[in-house]
Kinemage of the C-alpha trace (Angstrom):
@kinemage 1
@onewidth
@group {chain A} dominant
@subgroup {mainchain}
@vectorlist {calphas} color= white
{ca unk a 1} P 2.924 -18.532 3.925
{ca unk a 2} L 5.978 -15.753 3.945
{ca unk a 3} L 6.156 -14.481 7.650
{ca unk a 4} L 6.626 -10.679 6.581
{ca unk a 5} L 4.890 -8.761 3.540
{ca unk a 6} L 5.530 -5.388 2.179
{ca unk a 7} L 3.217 -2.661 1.705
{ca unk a 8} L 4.537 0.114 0.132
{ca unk a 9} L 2.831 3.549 0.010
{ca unk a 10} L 4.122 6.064 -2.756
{ca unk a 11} L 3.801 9.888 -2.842
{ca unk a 12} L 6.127 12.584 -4.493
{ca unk a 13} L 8.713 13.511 -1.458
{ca unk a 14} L 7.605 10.517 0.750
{ca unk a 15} L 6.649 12.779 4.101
{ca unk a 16} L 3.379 14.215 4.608
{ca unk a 17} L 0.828 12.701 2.084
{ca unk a 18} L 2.735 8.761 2.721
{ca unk a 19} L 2.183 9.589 6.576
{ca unk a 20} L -1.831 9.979 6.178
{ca unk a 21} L -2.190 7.164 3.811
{ca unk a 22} L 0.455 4.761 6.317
{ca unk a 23} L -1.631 5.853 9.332
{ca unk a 24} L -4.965 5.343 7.877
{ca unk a 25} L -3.701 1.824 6.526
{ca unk a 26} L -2.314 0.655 9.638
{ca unk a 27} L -5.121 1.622 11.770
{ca unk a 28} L -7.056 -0.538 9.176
{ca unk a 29} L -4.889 -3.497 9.098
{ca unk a 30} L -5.073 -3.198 13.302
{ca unk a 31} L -8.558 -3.594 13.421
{ca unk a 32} L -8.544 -6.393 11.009
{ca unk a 33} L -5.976 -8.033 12.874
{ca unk a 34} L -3.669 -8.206 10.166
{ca unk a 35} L -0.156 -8.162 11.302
{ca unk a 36} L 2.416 -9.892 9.571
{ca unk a 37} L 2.658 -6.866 6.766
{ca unk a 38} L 5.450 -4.446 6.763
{ca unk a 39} L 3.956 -0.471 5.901
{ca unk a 40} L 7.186 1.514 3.959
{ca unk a 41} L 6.599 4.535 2.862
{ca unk a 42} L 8.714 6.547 -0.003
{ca unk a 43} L 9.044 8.801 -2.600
{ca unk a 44} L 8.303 7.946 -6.293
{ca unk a 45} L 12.264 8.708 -7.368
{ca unk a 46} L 13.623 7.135 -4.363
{ca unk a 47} L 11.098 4.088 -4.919
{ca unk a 48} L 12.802 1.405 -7.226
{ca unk a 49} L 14.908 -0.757 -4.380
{ca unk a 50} L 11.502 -0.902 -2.444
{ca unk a 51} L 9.236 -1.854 -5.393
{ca unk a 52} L 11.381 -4.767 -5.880
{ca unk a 53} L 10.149 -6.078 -2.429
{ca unk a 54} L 6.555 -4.763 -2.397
{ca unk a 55} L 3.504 -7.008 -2.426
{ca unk a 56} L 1.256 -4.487 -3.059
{ca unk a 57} L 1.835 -0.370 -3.955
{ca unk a 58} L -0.474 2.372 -2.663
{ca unk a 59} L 0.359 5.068 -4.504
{ca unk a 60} L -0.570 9.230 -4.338
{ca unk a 61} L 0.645 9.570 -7.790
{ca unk a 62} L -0.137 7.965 -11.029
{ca unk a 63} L 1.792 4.546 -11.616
{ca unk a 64} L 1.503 2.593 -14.995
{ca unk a 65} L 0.706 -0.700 -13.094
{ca unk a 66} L 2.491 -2.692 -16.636
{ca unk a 67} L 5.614 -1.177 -15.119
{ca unk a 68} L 5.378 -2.703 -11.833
{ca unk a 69} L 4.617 -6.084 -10.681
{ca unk a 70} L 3.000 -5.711 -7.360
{ca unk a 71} L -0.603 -4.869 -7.681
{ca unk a 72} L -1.043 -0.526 -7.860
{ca unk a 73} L -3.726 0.853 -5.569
{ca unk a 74} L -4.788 4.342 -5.844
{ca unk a 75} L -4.580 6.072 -2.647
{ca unk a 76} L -5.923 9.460 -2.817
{ca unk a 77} L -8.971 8.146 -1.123
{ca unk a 78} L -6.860 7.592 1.672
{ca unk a 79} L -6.140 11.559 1.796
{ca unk a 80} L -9.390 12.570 0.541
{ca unk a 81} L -11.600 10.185 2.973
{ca unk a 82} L -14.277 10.085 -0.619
{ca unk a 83} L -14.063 6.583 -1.596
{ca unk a 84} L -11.938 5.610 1.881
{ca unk a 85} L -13.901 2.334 2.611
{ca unk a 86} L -13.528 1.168 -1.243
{ca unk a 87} L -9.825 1.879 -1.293
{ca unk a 88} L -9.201 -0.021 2.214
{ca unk a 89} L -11.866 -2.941 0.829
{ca unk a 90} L -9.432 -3.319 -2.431
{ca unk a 91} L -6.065 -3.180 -0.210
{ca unk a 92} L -7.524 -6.170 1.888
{ca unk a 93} L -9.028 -8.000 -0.746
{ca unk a 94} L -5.107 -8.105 -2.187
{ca unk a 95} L -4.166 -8.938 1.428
{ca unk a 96} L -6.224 -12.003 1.006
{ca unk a 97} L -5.342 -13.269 -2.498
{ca unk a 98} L -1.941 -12.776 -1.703
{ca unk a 99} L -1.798 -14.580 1.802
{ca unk a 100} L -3.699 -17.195 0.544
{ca unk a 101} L -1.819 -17.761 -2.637
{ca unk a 102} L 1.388 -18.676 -0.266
């Protein structure tokens, strides 16, 4: 299994709406024990040396998921808190097919 994987979270300058969706995913990744993923945060046109890296994408902003490799989660849930649980359910469900792949 790779020691370290990338979660990257996407919004359009990379500040405010990234920090809300990093905290609310690392508070969820801490109570699932889940520690051996790195939480980047960036802005959509500063993104493309950190999508090369990323496992998975959480993303603000609408991503054509045919352009990227890493799987694309919507993460306005994540802002919104409607739909919160589903959106954290589908991040770990990733977590687990990906960690388990390795």
């Amino acid at each position: 299994m790779k020691t370290n994987r990338n979660l990257l979270i996407v919004c359009a300058m990379g500040y405010a709406t990234s920090s809300i969706i990093k905290k609310a995913i690392t508070e969820f990744l801490e109570e699932n024990k889940i520690k051996n993923w790195n939480i980047e945060s960036t802005a959509l046109n500063m993104s493309r040396d950190y999508v090369e890296q990323a496992d998975i994408i959480v993303s603000s902003l609408e991503m054509k998921q045919s352009d990227y490799k890493a799987p694309i989660i919507n993460g306005v849930a994540l802002i919104s808190g409607i739909g919160e649980e589903a959106a954290l359910n589908e991040i770990m469900d990733h977590i687990r097919r990906i960690d388990h792949l390795d």
